[in-house]
Steps between C-alpha positions, in 0.01 A plus 500: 500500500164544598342590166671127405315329818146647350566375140585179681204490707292586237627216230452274822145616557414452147635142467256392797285691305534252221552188683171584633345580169647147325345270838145670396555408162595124598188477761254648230645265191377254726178622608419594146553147359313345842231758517465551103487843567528720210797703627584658841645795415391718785680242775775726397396784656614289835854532437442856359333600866770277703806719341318811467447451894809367648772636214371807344438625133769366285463121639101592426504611173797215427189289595216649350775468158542118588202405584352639184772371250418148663143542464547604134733199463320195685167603502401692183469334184715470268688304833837540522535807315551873616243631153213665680210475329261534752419834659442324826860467557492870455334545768614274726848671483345843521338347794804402678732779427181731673461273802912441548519894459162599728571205748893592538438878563258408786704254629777732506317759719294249707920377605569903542263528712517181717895619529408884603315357778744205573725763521273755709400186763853436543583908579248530688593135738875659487360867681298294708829295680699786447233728683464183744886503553516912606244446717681280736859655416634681804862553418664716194645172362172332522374745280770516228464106483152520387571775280747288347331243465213648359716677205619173441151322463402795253784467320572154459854624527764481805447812638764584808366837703775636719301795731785769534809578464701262748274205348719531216789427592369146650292246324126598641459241756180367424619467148468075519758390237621771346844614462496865382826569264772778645413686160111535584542580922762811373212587249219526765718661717512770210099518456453487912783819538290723193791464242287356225158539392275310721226484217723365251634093559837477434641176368771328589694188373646295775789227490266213355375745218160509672326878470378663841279781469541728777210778616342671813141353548354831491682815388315687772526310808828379610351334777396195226860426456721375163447212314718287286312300252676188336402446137780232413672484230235699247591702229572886514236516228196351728676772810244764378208276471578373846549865608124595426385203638673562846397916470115320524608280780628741716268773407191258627727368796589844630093585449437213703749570748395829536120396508613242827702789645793330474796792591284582830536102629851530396537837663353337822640160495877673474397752790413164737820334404725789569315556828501149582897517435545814677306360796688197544800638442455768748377218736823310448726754543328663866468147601873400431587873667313419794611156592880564568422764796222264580753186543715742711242606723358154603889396511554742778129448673594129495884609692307689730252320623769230569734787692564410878425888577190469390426217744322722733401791319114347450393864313810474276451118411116624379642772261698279348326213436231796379730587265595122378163477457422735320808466252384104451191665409632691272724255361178260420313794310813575286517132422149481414566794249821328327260181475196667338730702266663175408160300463322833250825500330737189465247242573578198726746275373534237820809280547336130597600243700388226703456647860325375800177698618585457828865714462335794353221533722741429799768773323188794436427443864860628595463768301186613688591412847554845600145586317287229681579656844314367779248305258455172546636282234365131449705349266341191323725372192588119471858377411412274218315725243598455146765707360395805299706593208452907500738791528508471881620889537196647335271224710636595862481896363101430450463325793732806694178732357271282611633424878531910504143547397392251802760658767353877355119420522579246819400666861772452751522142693273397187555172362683417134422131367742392255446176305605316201321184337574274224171456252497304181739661281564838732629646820289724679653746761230698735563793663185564792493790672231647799512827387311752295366291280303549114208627332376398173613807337832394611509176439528560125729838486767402794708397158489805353800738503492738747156398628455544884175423677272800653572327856834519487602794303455770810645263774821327321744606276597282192516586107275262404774255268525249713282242418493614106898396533438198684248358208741598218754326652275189627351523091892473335495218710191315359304583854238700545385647798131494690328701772236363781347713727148496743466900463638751678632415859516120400891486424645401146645207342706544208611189341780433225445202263857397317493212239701171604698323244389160361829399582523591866127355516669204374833484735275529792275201384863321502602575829183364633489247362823362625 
């Protein structure tokens, strides 16, 4: 089949070859008779150029043979006659057939060359993304994806990489549209367990009759994973061609990866992941452990503190509200774990709806009643604000972090300003406090995880999550969240921005106006 696509290329490139050969001979008829030109013979060496150039030596040399049989014919006496009887015409054929031949050879290497380095520009951009791509991939599956997809830009074939053992028995994940055949996933399964020659691909026909060759990326480091290379439906003749052809890929790949150190990032990026699981797992499962004593203890602290023998036992009444205390404590830091394991793991999926800023401020403010103490609280938050349409759960739960940072940092009989204020297209809730106040340092790392300011470290206990919690949550809502502070001693005001709806911007322009 393809020997019969040459022949027909080449017939094809001759023809032009000719067409283009019979237009000179029409143009220089006429320029002969206008010009009175004795004959213009060497115009053909145009043609002879233009194929040698573009279609190679046979479409040359058909028109170097043209081009000197019409010479012969139109332009040497006798006229219309092929008897040569002058030894010019000779040589202008001799002349031709060297040109098409000279011309056509450099031609040919001048386009080897311009395709070597078409073809080393466009390795060298591919290692250059690729390279790009490990540089910011932290995860195992990052890694494999651009590994992937670099096989598959080499190869100009679907290549599917599946990194180990379990990946076989899924289609790879990152694999976009590609549905790997039952046949191929038991094969790489084979190659990933050591029961076939990693070296050697191993071919195999799936249910549509395409052919799947199936190898480990290097034979040496497992780490690289399997790959499963879709050739369609080719021929079991062109297998072995194809086979060489991928032994070159893979050999300069696996140098490559090698080279960019490839197994250690994996090596690494699998250690963070199964700490980061282990971590939050191990989280999870103490903080689930802990709570159901917890709820029993504050359950009983709560009875007791109620009990009518108690009444007048002042000493008792103190140890027990000591202990309910504490165990509400305790309670809070446990929830603050659950929430940053579910914010570094799960991510934020909120559950909107409209809600009125003045119910979830009002509702947080329960919830800390017990925390204010004997602060002051001046409560400044208007009836009519616009709706809000946000997960009011996760809302109140930032706001619960950020009244606890005020009551924490707050000196006793200190005052706590809260407002809320409708502007443009938000709602802005402040939280002021008089206490301990910022310092530019802080200003800037108070929403890192687990950062806790020098000032407050070695007087007052906290893990430092708070406020990282209450922007994750204020950020799934479309909020964000912003600090103000005169220094340190000047108080704080932390202030949460949520987006209002063009709708509710719009129902409250209708209830005004009637």
């Amino acid at each position: 089949m393809r020997i019969l696509h040459q022949i027909l290329r080449e017939w094809r490139n001759v023809g032009l070859a000719l067409l283009l050969v019979g237009a000179m001979t029409v143009g220089m008829i006429g320029l002969v008779r206008e010009a009175a030109l004795a004959h213009g013979s060497v115009l053909y060496l145009l043609p002879v150029l233009i194929a040698a150039i573009r279609w190679g030596l046979v479409a040359a040399l058909a028109a170097a043979i043209a081009g000197g049989t019409a010479s012969a014919f139109f332009f040497y006496p006798p006229l219309y006659s092929f008897v040569i009887k002058d030894p010019q015409e000779i040589l202008d054929l001799t002349l031709f057939i060297f040109v098409a031949v000279v011309t056509s050879k450099l031609a040919a290497k001048l386009k080897l060359q311009f395709d070597i380095a078409q073809k080393r520009e466009a390795d060298m951009r591919d290692l250059y993304a690729f390279s790009r791509r490990l540089a910011v991939s932290f995860g195992v599956s990052d890694i494999h994806a651009a590994i992937e997809d670099h096989l598959t830009s080499v190869m100009q074939r679907k290549v599917v990489l599946f990194a180990s053992t379990q990946d076989s028995s899924d289609t790879a994940t990152h694999s976009s549209d590609t549905a790997v055949p039952e046949r191929v996933r038991s094969e790489v399964a084979q190659v990933a367990a050591g029961r076939r020659d990693p070296a050697n691909g191993m071919p195999v026909i799936d249910g549509d009759g395409d052919i799947w060759l199936v190898r480990a990326v290097s034979p040496k480091k497992s780490e690289f994973g399997v790959i499963a290379v879709n050739l369609g439906p080719d021929s079991q003749a062109g297998l072995d061609d194809f086979r060489l052809r991928v032994d070159t890929v893979l050999a300069d790949a696996t140098a490559t990866l090698e080279r960019l150190d490839v197994a250690h990032a994996i090596s690494e990026a699998r250690m963070r992941s199964e700490t980061d699981q282990l971590r939050e797992a191990l989280i999870g499962s103490v903080s689930h452990e802990l709570r159901t004593p917890l709820a029993s203890i504050l359950g009983a602290a709560s009875v007791l503190m109620s009990a009518p023998a108690l009444a007048g036992e002042k000493n008792l009444r103190a140890l027990v509200n000591d202990v309910r205390n504490e165990a509400e404590r305790l309670n809070d830091d446990i929830q603050n774990l659950l929430d940053a394991t579910r914010i570094s793991s799960d991510g934020i999926k909120p559950h909107t709806e409209w809600a009125d800023p003045a119910d979830i401020v009002n509702s947080a403010i329960e919830r800390c009643r017990r925390r204010f103490g004997d602060r002051r609280l001046s409560l400044d938050v208007p009836g009519e604000l616009p709706l809000v349409y946000v997960d009011s759960v996760l809302v109140e739960q930032a706001l619960v972090q950020i009244f606890d940072n005020a009551a924490k940092y707050s000196p006793a009989g200190s005052r706590i300003g809260i407002t809320a204020r409708a502007r443009e297209s938000s709602i802005v809730l402040a939280v002021s406090d008089e206490g301990t106040g910022l310092s530019n340092g802080d200003k800037t790392r108070i929403w890192e995880r687990f950062f806790r300011g020098g000032q407050h470290a070695a007087t007052t206990s906290g893990s430092g999550l708070g406020l990282w919690i209450a922007t994750a949550f204020v950020a799934a809502n479309g909020g964000k969240i912003s600090a103000k502070s005169d220094g340190i001693g000047y108080g704080t005001t932390l202030s949460i921005e949520l987006p209002v709806a063009q709708a509710a911007l719009a129902q409250m322009e209708g209830e005004a106006d009637e």
